[in-house]
C-alpha positions as MATLAB code, in Angstrom:
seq = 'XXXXXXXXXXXXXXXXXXXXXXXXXXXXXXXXXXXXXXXXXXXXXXXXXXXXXXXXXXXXXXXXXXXXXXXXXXXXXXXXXXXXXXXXXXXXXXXXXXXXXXXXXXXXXXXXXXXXXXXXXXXXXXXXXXXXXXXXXXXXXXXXXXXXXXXXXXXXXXXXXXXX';
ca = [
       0.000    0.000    0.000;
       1.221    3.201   -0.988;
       1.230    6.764    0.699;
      -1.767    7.791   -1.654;
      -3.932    4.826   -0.670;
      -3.163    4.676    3.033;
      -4.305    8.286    3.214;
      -6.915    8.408    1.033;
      -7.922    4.862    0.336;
     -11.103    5.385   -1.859;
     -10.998    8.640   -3.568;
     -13.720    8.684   -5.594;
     -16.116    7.791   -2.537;
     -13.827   10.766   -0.790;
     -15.777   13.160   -3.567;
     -18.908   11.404   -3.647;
     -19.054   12.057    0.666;
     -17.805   15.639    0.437;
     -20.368   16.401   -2.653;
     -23.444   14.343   -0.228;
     -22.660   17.186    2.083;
     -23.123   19.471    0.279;
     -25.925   18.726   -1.031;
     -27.214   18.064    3.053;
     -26.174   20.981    4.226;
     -27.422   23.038    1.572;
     -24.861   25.202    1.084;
     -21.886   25.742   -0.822;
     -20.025   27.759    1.282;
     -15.952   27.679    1.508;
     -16.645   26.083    5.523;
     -18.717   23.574    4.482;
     -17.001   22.835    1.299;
     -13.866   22.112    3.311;
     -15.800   20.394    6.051;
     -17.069   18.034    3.459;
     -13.789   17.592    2.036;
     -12.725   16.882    5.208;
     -15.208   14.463    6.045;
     -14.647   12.547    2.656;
     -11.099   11.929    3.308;
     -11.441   10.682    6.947;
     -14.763    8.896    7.062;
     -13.025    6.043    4.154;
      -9.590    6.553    6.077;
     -11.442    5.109    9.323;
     -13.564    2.631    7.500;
     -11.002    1.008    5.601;
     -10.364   -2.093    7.343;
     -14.568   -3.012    6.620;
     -13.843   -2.729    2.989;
     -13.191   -6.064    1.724;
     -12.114   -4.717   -1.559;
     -11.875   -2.071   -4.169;
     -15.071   -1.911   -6.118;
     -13.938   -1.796  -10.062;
     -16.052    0.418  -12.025;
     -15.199   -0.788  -15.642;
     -16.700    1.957  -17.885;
     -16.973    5.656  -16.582;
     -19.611    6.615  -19.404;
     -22.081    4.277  -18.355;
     -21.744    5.305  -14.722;
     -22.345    9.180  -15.528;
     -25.345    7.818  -17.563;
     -26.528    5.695  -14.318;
     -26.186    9.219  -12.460;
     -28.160   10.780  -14.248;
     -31.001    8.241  -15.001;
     -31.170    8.409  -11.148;
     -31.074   12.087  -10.890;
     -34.106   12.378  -13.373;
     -35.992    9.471  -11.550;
     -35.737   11.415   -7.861;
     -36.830   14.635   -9.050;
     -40.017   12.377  -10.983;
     -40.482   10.440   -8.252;
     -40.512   12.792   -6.151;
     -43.725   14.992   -7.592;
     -45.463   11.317   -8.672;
     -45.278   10.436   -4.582;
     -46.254   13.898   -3.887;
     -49.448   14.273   -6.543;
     -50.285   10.757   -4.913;
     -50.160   11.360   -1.092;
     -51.932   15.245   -1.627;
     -54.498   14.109   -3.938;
     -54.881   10.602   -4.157;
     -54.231    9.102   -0.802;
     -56.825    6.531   -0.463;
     -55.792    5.128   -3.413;
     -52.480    4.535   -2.198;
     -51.700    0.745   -2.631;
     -48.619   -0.093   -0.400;
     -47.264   -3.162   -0.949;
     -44.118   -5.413   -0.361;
     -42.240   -7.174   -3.156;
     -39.390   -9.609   -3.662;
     -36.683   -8.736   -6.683;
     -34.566  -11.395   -7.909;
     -31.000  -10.523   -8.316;
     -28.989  -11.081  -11.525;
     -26.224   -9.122  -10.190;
     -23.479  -11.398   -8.092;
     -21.080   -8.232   -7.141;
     -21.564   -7.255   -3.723;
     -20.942   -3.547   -4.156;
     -23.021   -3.161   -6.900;
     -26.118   -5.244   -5.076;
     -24.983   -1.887   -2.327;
     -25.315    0.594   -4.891;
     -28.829   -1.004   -6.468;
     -30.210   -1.347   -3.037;
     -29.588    2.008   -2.201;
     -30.578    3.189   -5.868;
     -34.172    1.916   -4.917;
     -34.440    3.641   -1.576;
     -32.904    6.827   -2.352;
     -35.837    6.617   -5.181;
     -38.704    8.520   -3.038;
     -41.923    5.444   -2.802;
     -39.719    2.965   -2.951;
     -37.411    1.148    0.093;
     -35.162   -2.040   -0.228;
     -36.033   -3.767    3.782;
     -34.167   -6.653    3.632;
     -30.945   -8.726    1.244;
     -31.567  -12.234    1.078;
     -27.873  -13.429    0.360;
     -29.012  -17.441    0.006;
     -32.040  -16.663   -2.060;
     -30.174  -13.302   -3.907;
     -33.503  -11.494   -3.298;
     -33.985   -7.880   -2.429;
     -37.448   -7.788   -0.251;
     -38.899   -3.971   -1.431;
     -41.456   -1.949   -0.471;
     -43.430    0.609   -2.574;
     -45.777    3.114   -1.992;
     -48.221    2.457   -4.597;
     -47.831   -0.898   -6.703;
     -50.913   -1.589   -9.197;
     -48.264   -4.017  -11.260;
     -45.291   -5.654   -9.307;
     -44.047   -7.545  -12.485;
     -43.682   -3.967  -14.490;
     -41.668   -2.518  -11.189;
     -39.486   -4.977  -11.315;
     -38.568   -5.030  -14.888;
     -38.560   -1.084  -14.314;
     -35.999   -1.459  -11.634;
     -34.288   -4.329  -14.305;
     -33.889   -2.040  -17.159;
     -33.333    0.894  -15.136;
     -30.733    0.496  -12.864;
     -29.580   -3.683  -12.584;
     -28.742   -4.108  -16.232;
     -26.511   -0.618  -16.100;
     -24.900   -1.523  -12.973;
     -24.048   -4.672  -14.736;
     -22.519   -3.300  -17.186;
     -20.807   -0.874  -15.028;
     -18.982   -3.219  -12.988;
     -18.838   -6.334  -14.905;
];
């Protein structure tokens, strides 16, 4: 291990935490930019020992398109969950669901499960390692075979691809 990687051992997630918050905080300021700089370089410095490895993200282009997919599907979701609980709330039809994994990297079944709950409706509740299940709950589900090839061609295939 070099000098680079024993003090900064994952520096894209280093970016990814200082631009999360950011994004918290609301505010761009030069503190908080430096606090979140901060943060990103010693929250992965003390976590390093639980990461079994270094996740290997194959194809940057894809991953940018992932981003945004998910960035366009928050702000959506986000007014569909919000026209439903102000206007329609009786209609509401919460429901549990089980999604069967293709994906076999452990990261990427991280990044899909929290894909899915950062997604406002939607929550992932529970991994089933021995059945490679994710158990799911959504807000409103009129047609759980649609969601889940939704979540399929959304966001499993791409991560696939991403880190296959």
């Amino acid at each position: 291990m070099n000098r680079r990687e024993f003090w900064l051992p994952r520096p894209l997630f280093s970016l990814f935490l200082a631009l999360l918050w950011l994004l918290m905080v609301n505010s761009f300021s030069v503190a908080h930019t430096l606090l979140g700089l901060a943060l990103g370089m010693f929250i992965p410095f003390i976590t390093r020992a639980f990461w079994p490895e270094q996740a290997k993200v194959h194809y940057l282009l894809p991953l940018l398109k992932y981003f945004m997919v998910l960035m366009v599907d928050i702000v959506l979701s986000n007014l569909v969950v919000a026209k439903r609980i102000l206007f329609y709330p009786n209609q509401l039809t919460p429901s549990f669901f089980t999604y069967p994994l293709e994906l076999d990297d452990d990261f990427a079944i991280t990044i899909l499960a929290s894909t899915i709950s950062l997604t406002p409706g939607t929550v992932t509740a529970h991994y089933d390692t021995e059945a490679r299940t994710l158990l799911i709950h959504s807000l409103h589900v009129t047609d759980e075979e649609a969601l889940i090839r939704q979540i399929k061609d959304r966001y499993e295939r791409p991560l696939q691809e991403i880190f296959r």
